[in-house]
C-alpha positions as CSV (number, residue, x, y, z in Angstrom):
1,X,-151.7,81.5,127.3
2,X,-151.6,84.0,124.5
3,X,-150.2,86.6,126.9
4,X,-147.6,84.7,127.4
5,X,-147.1,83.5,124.3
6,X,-146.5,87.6,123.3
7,X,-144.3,87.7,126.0
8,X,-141.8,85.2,124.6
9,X,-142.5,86.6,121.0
10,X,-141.1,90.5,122.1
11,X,-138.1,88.4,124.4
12,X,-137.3,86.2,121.2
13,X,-137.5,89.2,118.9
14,X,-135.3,91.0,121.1
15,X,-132.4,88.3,121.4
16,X,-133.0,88.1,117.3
17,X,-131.8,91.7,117.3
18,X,-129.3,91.6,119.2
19,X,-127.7,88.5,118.3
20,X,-128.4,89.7,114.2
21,X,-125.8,92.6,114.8
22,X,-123.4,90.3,117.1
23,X,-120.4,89.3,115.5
24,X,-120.8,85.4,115.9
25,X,-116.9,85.3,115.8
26,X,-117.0,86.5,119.4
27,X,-120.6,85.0,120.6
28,X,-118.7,81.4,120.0
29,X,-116.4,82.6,122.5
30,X,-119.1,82.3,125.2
31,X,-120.1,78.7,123.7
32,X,-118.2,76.8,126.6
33,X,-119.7,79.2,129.5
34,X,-123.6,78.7,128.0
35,X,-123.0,75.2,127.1
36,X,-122.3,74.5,130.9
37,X,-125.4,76.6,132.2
38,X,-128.1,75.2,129.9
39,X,-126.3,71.5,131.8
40,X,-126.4,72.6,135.2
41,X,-130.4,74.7,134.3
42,X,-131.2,71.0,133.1
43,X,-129.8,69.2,136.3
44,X,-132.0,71.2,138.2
45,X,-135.1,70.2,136.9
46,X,-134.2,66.4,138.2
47,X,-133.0,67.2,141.6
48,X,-135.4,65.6,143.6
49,X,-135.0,68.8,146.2
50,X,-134.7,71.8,143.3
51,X,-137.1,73.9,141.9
52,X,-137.8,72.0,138.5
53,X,-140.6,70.2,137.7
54,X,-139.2,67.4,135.0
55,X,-138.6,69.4,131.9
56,X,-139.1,73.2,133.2
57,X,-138.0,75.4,135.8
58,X,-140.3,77.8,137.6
59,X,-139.5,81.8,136.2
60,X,-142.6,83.9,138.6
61,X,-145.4,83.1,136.3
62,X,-143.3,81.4,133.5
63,X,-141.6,78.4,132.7
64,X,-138.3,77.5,130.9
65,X,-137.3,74.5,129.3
66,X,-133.4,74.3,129.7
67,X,-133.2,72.0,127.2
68,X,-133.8,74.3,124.4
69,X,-131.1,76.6,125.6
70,X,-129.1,73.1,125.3
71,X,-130.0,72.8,121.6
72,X,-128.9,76.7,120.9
73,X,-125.4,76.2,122.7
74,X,-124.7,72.7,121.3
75,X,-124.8,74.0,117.8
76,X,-122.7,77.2,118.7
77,X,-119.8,74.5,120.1
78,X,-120.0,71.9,117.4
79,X,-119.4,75.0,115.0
80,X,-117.1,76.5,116.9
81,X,-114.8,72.9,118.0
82,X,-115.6,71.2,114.4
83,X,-113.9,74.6,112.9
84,X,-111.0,73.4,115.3
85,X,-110.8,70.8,113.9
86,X,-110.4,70.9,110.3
87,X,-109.5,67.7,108.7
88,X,-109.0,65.8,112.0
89,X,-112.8,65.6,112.2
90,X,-112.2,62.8,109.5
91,X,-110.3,60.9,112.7
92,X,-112.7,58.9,114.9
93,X,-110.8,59.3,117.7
94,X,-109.8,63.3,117.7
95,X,-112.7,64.3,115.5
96,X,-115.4,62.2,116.3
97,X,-115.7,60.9,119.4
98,X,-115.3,64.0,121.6
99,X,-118.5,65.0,120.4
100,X,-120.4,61.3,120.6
101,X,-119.5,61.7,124.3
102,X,-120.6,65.3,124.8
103,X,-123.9,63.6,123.4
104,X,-123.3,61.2,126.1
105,X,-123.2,62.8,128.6
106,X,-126.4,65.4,127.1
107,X,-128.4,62.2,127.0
108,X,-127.8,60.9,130.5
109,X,-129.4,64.1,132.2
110,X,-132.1,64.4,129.5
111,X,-133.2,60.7,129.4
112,X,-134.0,61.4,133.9
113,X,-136.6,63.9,132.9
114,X,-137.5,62.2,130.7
115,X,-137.6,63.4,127.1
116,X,-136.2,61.3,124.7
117,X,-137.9,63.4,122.0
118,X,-135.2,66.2,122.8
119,X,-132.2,63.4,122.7
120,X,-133.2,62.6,119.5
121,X,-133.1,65.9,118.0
122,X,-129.7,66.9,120.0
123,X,-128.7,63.5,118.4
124,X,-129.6,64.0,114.8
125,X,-127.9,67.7,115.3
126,X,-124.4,66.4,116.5
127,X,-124.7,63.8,113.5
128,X,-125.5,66.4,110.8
129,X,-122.9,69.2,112.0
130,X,-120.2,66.1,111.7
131,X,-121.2,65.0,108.3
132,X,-120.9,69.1,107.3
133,X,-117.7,69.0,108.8
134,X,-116.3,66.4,106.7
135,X,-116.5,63.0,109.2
136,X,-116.7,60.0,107.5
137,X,-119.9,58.3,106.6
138,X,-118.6,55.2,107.7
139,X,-117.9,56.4,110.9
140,X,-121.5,58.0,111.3
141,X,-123.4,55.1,110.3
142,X,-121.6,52.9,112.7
143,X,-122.8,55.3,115.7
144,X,-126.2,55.1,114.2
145,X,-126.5,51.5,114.2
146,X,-125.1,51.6,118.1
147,X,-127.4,53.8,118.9
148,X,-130.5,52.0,117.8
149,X,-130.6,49.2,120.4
150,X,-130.1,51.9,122.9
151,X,-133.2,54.2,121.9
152,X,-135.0,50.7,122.1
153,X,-133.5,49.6,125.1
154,X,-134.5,53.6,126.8
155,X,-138.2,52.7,125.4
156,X,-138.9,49.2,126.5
157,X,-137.3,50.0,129.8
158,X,-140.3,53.3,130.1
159,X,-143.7,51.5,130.1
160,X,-145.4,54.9,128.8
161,X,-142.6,54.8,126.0
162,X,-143.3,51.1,125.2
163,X,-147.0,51.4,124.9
164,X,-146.7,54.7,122.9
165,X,-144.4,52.9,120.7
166,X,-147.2,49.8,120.4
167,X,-149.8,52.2,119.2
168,X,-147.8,53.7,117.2
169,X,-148.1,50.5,115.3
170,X,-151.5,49.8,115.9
171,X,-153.7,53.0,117.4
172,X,-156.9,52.0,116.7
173,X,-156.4,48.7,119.0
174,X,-154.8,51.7,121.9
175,X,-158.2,54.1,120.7
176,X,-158.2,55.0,124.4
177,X,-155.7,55.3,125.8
178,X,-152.1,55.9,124.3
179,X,-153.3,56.0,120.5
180,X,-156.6,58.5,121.4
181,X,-153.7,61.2,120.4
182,X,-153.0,60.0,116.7
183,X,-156.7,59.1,116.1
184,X,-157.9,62.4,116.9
185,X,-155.3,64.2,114.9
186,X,-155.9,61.7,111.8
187,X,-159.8,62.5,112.1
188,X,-158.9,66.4,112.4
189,X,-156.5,66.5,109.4
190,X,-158.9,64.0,107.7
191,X,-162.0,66.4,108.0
192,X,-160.2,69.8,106.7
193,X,-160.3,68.8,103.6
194,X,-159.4,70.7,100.8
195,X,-160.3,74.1,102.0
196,X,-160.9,73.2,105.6
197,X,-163.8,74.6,107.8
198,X,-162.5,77.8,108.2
199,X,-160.0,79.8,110.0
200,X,-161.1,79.3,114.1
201,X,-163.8,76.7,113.4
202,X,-161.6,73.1,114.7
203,X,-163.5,70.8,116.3
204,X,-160.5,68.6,117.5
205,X,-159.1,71.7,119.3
206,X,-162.7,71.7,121.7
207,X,-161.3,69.2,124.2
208,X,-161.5,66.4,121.4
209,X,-157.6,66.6,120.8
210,X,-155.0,66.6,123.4
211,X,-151.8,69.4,123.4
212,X,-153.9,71.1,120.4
213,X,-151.6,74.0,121.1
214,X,-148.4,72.4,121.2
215,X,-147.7,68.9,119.3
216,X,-150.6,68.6,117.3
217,X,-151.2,72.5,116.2
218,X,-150.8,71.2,112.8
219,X,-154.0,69.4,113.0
220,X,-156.3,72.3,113.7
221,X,-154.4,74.0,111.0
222,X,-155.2,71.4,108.6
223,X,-159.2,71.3,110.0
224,X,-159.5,75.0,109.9
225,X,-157.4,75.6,106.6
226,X,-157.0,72.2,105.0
227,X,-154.5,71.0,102.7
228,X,-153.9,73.9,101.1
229,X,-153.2,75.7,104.4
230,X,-151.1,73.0,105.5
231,X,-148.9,73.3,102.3
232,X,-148.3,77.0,102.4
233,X,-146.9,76.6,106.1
234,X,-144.8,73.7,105.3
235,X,-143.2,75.3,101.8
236,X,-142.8,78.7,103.8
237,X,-140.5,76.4,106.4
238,X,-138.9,74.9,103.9
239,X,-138.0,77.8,102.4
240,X,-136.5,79.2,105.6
241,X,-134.4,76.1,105.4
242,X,-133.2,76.5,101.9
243,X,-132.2,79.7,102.6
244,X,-130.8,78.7,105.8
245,X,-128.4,76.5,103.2
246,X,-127.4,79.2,100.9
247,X,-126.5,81.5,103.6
248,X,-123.9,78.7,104.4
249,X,-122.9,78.4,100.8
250,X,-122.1,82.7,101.2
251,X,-120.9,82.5,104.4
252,X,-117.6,84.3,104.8
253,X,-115.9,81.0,106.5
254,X,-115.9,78.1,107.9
255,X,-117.8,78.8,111.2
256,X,-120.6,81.0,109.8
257,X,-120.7,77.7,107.3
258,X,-121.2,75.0,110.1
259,X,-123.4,77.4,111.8
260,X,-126.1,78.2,108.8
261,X,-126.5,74.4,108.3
262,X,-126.5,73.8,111.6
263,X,-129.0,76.5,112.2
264,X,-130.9,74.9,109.1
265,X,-130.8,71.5,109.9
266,X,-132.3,71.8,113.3
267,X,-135.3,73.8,112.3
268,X,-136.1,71.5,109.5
269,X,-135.6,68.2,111.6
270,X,-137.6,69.4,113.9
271,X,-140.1,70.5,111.2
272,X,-140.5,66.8,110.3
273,X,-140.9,65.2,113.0
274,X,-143.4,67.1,114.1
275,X,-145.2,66.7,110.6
276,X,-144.9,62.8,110.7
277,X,-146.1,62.6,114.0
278,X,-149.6,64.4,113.0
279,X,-150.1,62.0,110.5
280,X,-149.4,59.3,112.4
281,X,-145.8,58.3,110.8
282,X,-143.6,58.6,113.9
283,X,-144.5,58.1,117.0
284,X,-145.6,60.8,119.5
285,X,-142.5,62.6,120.6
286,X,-143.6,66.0,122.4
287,X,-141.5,68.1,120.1
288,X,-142.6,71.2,119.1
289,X,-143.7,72.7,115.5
290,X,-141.4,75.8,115.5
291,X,-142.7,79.1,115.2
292,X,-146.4,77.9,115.5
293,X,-146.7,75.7,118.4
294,X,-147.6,77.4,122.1
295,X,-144.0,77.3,124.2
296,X,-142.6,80.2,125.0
297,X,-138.7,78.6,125.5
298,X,-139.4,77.3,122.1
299,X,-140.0,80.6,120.3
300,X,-137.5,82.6,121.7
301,X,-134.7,80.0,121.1
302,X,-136.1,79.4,117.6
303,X,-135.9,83.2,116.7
304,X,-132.6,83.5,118.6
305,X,-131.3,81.0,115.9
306,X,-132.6,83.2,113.6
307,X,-130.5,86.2,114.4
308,X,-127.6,84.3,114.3
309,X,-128.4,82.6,111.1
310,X,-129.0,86.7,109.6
311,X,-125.6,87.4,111.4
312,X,-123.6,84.9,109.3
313,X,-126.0,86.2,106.1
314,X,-125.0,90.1,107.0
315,X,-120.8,89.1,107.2
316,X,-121.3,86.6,103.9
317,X,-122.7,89.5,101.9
318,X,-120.4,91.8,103.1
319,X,-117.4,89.6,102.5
């Protein structure tokens, strides 16, 4: 597991590089052409007779989740087709609802594999990058409140979705079975502490609690470092989100504006989901704490953002 995780690190690093010196003018050119691919990588992973397996494809020894090469394209179009735009974004018609069934259409492959965690954040994203854009709040809220009964429709219609969702609400009645998760992560970040018990010395991570290295890494950092460990991880990602917001404010136009924010917005969404569900404020989800959590699609997408967040910083200062 670590070697792999090292494996993605030096392939994430490497795409950071690169796309840190690539003029983002010209990688939004190829935003149609990687847009499609991450759709038809995602198809495959629900044909019954291809080589996924639900979420990931087989690479040799690795895996790939196509989805997160989704979430990097989809903010590279909604920058590049929201700049388009201009002020017709303020238009439901032409500015909005191009993109709402984009999302559509996103949401119909994802929900098959199933991972509504992912639709959720791909959701939030195509949201936030039309508010930045200028749509009209109005127009926004009104897909929000259609899109509630659907998320509750997707969940009652999933058994595994409606019982996570019921002990959500009520773990300690679903102890073992679907609330076990949030119980053991409660007890983990509950028993850190101040100080926590030191740095490798979890108990949760010893088979107690589940995905320890993905979803819930969190926990064992808040059993082995406690809160003050927790809150030096969580300010330093905020901080990488700030920043992500005043490299928008210096970007030197439009499209390296849409895509700091955009770049910003996703990593700090993500951020707080993750958070809320280790205490136990959201419901499970399956999404990933970026930079910390094992997933080696995760990580190299992440720091792939990352290079063309200090792109858009490199042409703002020079500007």
């Amino acid at each position: 597991m670590v070697i792999r995780q090292l494996i993605a690190a030096a392939v994430g690093i490497a795409a950071l590089l690169v796309l840190s010196s690539w003029d983002y003018h010209r990688l939004v050119e190829f935003n149609d052409l990687l847009l499609i691919g991450g759709i038809l990588l995602t198809i495959l992973t629900i044909l019954p007779f291809g080589p996924g397996d639900g979420r990931w494809l087989p690479l040799g020894p690795f895996t790939f989740q196509p989805t997160e090469a989704v979430k990097f394209s989809l903010i590279l179009f909604l920058a590049h087709s929201l700049t388009r735009k201009g002020d017709k974004v303020k238009g439901f018609l032409e500015g909005v609802l191009p993109s709402l069934v984009l999302l559509g259409v996103l949401a119909a492959i994802v929900i098959v594999q199933p991972d509504l965690g992912m639709i959720v954040v791909l959701g939030a994203i195509t949201l936030a990058m039309l508010f930045f854009a200028g749509a009209r709040l109005l127009h926004l809220l009104s897909i929000v409140a259609a899109g509630i009964p659907l998320v509750y429709l997707a969940i009652r219609l999933a058994p595994y979705r409606f019982a996570r969702l019921m002990s959500f609400l009520n773990p300690e009645a679903y102890s073992q079975s679907t609330g076990y998760q949030t119980l053991q992560s409660l007890i983990a970040v509950g028993s850190g502490g101040l100080l926590g018990r030191g740095l490798g010395s979890s108990h949760a991570k010893l088979f107690y609690l589940p995905q320890s290295h993905n979803d819930f890494i969190m926990s064992v950092v808040a059993e082995e470092l406690g809160l003050l460990g927790v809150l030096a991880i969580t300010i330093l990602l905020a901080l990488l989100v700030v920043r992500a917001f005043r490299i928008a404010e210096s970007a030197a136009d439009r499209l390296g504006q849409l895509l700091a924010m955009g770049i910003g917005f996703a990593l700090g969404f993500q951020v707080l989901v993750n958070l809320g569900v280790v205490v136990g404020l959201l419901p499970v989800t399956g999404l990933t704490l970026p930079f910390f959590s094992n997933g080696g699609s995760s990580l190299i997408v992440t720091l792939a953002l990352i290079g063309v967040l200090f792109n858009v910083s490199k042409q703002g200062e020079r500007s």
